[in-house]
FIDREN-619335 format. One record per residue (C-alpha): residue in three letters; residue number from 0; x, y, z. Coordinates in steps of 0.1 Angstrom, whole numbers, plus 5000, padded with zeros to 4 digits. Example, Ala and Ser with C-alpha at 12.3 -4.5 7.8 and 13.67 -1.06 7.14 Angstrom:
2
   drennu   lumba      X      Y      Z
      ala       0   5123   4955   5078
      ser       1   5137   4989   5071
% end
This chain:
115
   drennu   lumba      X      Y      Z
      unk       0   3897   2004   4309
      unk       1   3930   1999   4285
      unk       2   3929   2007   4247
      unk       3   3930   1969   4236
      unk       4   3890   1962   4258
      unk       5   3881   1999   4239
      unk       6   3888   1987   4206
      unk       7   3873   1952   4217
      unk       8   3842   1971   4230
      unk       9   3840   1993   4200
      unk      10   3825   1965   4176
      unk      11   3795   1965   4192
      unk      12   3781   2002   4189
      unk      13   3800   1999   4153
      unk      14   3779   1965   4148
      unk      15   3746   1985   4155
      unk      16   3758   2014   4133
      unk      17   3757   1985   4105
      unk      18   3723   1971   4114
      unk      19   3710   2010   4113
      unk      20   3729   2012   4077
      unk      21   3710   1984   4066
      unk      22   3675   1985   4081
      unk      23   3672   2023   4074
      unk      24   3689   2025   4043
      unk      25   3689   2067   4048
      unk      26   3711   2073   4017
      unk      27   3726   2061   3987
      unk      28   3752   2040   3990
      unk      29   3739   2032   4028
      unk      30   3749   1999   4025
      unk      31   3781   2002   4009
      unk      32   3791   2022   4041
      unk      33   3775   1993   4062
      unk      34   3798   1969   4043
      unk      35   3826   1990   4051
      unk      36   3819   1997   4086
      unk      37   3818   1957   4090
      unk      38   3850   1953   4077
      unk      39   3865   1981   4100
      unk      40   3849   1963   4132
      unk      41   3860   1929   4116
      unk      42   3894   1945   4117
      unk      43   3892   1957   4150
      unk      44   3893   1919   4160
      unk      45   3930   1912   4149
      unk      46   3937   1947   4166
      unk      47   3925   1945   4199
      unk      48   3946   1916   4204
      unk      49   3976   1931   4188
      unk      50   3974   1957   4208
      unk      51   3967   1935   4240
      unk      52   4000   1914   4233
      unk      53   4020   1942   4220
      unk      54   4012   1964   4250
      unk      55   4012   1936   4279
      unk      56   3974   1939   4286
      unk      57   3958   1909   4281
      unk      58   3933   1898   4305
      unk      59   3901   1873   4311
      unk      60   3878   1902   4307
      unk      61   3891   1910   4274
      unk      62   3896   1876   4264
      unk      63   3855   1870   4274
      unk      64   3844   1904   4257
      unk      65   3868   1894   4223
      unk      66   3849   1860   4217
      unk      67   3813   1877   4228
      unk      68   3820   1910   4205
      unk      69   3828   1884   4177
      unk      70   3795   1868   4183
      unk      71   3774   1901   4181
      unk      72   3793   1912   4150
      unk      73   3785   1876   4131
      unk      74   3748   1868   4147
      unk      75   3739   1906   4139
      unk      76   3752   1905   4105
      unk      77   3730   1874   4100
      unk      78   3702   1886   4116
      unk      79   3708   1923   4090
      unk      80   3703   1902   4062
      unk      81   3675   1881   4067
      unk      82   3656   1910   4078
      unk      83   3672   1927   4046
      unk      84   3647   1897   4028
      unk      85   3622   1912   4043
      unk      86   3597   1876   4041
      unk      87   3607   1868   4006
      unk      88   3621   1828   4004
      unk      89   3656   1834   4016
      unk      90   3636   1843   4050
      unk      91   3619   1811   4053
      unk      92   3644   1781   4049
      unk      93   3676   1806   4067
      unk      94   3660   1813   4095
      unk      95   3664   1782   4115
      unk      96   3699   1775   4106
      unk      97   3706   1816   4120
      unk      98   3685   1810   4151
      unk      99   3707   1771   4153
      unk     100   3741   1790   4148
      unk     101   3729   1821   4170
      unk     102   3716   1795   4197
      unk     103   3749   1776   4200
      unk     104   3770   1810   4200
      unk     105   3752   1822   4232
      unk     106   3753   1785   4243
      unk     107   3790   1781   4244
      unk     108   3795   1819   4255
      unk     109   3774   1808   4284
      unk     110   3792   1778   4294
      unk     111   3827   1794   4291
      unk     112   3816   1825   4314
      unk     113   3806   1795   4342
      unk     114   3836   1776   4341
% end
């Protein structure tokens, strides 16, 4: 396993670190720090394939693990917030559109991993 596929694998224990954050909400400021640990593993996105290019490491398997640890950071962030509604209105007309989006993510994923 080379740094870049760490760093690309890292946003998705960080991505559950944010759903914690945010369904928990176990102190002040909880979801300040979730915000902030988003951005980190959003940044870790440009990195990994910095790294990966910089360091002559690129590869299908990180390529495949980049595009599905992009979709677990974005699906679980909408997925955080409309259980952050927790069945007020936002709940109700959102949830098709995330489970649409979330759907055609996996979808594509899918069909790229069978090609």
């Amino acid at each position: 396993m080379n740094l870049p596929n760490l760093v690309t694998l890292s946003r998705i224990p960080l991505m559950l670190m944010v759903v914690a954050l945010l369904a928990y909400d176990p102190f002040p400021g909880a979801h300040l720090t979730a915000l902030l640990v988003f951005l980190f593993a959003a940044l870790t996105d440009w990195l990994d394939g910095w790294l990966a290019r910089r360091m002559g490491q690129t590869s299908d398997f990180g390529k495949f693990m980049d595009a599905l640890s992009d979709k677990i950071l974005v699906l679980g962030m909408f997925v955080s917030l409309l259980a952050l509604d927790k069945g007020n209105e936002l709940a109700g007309w959102a949830l098709f559109p995330v489970l649409l989006i979330l759907s055609r993510e996996f979808l594509i994923t899918g069909l790229r991993l069978a090609a």
